[in-house]
N, C-alpha and C positions, 0 to 999 in steps of 0.2 A: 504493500500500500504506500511504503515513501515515504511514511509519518508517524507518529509519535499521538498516540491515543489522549484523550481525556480521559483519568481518573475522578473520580466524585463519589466521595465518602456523604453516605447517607445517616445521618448522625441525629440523637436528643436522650439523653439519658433517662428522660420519663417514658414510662412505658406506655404502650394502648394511644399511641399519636399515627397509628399508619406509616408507619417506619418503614416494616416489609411491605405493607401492600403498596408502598410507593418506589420500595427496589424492583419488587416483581412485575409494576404493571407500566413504572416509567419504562427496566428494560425491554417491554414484548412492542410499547410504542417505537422506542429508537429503533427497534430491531424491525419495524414491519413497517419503516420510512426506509428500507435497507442499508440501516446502518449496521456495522459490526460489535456487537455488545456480549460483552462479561461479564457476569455477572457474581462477585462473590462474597459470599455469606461466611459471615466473621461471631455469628452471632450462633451462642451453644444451643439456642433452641431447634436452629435447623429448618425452618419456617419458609426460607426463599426457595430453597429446593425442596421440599414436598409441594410447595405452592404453583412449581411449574412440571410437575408429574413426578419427581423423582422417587422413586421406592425407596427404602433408607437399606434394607437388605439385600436390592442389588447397586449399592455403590462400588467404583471400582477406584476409594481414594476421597479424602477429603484435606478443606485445607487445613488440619492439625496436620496431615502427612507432609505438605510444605513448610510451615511452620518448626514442627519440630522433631519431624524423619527426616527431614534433606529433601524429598523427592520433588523433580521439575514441578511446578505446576502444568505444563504441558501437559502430562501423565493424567493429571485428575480433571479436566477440561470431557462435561458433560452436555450430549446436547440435549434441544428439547423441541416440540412442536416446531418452535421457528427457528427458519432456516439459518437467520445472521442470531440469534441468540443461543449461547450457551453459559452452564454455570459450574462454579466449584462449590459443589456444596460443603458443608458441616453436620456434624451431629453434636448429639451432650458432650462426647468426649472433649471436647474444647472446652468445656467447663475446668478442666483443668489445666490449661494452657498457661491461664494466667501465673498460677504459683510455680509450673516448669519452667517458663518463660525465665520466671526471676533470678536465677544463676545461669542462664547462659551470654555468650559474646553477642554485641550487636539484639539484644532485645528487644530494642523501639524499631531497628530497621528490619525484620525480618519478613513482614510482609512484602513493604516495598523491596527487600531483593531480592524475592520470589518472583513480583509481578514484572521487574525489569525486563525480562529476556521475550514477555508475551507483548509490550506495550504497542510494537508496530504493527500487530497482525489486527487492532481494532480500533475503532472509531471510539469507542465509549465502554469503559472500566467503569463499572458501580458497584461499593462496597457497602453492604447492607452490615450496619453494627449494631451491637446488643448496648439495649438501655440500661449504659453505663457510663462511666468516665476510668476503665480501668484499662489494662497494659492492650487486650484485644483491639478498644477503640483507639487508641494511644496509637499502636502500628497501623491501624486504618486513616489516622489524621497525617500520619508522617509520610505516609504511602500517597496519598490523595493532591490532587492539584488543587479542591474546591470540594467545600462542603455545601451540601443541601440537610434542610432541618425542617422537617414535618413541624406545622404547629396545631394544635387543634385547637378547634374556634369552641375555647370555655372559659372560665372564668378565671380557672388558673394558669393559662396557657403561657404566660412569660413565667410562670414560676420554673426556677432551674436555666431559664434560657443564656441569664447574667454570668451562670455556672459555666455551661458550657460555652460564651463565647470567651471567659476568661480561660479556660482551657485551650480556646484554639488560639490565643494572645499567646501563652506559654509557649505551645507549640511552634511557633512561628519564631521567636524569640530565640527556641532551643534548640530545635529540631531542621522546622521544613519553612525555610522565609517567606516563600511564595505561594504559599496556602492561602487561598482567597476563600471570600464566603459565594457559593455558587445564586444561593436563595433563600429563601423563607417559603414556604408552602403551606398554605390556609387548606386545612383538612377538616373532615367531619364537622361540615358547614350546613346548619341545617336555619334556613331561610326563615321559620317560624319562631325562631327562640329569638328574642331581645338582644338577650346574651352575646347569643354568635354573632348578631350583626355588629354591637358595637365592639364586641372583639374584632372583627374585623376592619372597622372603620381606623382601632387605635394601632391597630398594626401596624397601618399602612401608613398613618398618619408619621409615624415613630421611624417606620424604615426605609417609606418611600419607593425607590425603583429596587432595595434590596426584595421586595415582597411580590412571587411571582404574579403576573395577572389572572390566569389558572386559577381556583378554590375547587379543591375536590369536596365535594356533597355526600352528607349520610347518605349511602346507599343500599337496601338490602343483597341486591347482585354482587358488589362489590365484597358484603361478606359472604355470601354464599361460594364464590368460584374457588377458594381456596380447597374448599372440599371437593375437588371435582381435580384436582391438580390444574389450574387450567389460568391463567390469567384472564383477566375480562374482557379484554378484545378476543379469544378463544372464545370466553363466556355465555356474553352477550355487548355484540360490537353496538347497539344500539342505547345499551344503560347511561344514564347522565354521569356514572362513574366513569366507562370508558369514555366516553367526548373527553373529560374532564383530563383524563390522562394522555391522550392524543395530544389535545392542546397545551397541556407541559411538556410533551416531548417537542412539539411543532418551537415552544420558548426555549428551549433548552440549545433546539438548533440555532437560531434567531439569535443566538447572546453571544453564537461563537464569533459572529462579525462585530454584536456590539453590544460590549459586554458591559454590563452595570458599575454605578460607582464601588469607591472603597465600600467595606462594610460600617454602617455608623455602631457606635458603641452603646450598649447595654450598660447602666449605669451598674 
């Protein structure tokens, strides 16, 4: 291909924000604009690869085996329904990553020199991490060009946000300088609550062009297709959840020519 991929760490340390269903359903968009997309699951629940067919029993390889067997990621490169998408999955055993992690060389970089050797064969690397701020997301933020951060439209939605973007301040500081904020993502927006509107209004007010124009919508499709292994363009390509992710993959392309300001800071 000649070029050098986008990575995009899919990051928020609170749980239940649409984290994976926005790893699994932005990769099936890039991937069905035919871009080339990876997708890999950093997270011990294992949620991004059953959520696009994968049996957990016939895996041949996940990424604890890059991590911390040695083995290419090459090797563990799964595909799936779509043609330009595949993924590395996980399972629970990466629950333990973190405390193995902690005595070996090169700790924070080991995702990213896993992912080096794959970055020219793809347009778009998305790293779907578990709602945490520990060593997992750590190599996922150091690995990543740009973070994207599910918010969900409720009351508490910036609670932790201040957390995590002083985390990717660190990061940057220590790690990876060029770590930009990719976006903000207004999730499980449901039009009738108060709430969600003016969480939505202060978002936007607060972040500006960091906040995509996209809001994904309570959808029931959207939680249904998980169980069917299938992403929702698979699903049902008609649901207001897929439109909704179509048109963040359509921004996401959109941003590579011109791309948003710095990130503004979370007090």
């Amino acid at each position: 291909m000649g070029h050098v991929g986008r990575i995009i760490c899919i990051s928020n340390q609170k749980g239940g924000v649409g984290k994976t269903t926005t790893a699994i359903n932005l990769a099936a968009s890039l991937a069905s604009a035919e871009r080339k997309v990876l997708l890999v699951d950093m997270d011990p629940q294992g949620n991004a690869g059953s959520g696009l067919g994968l049996k957990r029993d016939q895996l041949q390889g996940t990424v604890y085996d890059a991590l911390l067997g040695g083995r290419p990621m090459s090797e563990l490169l799964h595909s799936t329904e779509l043609r330009f998408l595949q993924v590395v999955p996980a399972t629970p055993d990466l629950t333990g990553a973190e405390v193995e992690l902690v005595n070996q060389e090169r700790r924070e970089y080991r995702l990213r020199d896993a992912l080096r050797p794959l970055a020219e064969q793809y347009d778009y690397i998305l790293i779907d991490c578990p709602p945490s701020l520990g060593l997992l997301t750590l190599n996922s933020l150091i690995a990543a060009d740009s973070v994207l951060i599910p918010l969900q439209c409720e009351y508490y939605a910036l609670e932790g946000l201040s957390q995590l973007n002083h985390t990717i301040d660190l990061v940057r500081q220590a790690f990876n300088p060029g770590l930009k904020m990719e976006g903000i993502l207004l999730t499980m927006f449901d039009s009738r609550a108060n709430i969600a509107n003016q969480v939505v209004a202060d978002v936007r007010e607060f972040f500006k062009e960091q906040v995509f124009t996209s809001v994904v919508p309570r959808n029931v499709r959207l939680s249904e297709c998980p169980s069917f292994g299938k992403p929702i363009l698979l699903y049902d390509i008609k649901s207001k959840g897929c439109e909704s992710y179509l048109a963040l993959g359509r921004e996401i392309m959109q941003r590579e020519a011109n791309p948003p300001p710095p990130a503004r800071k979370v007090a």
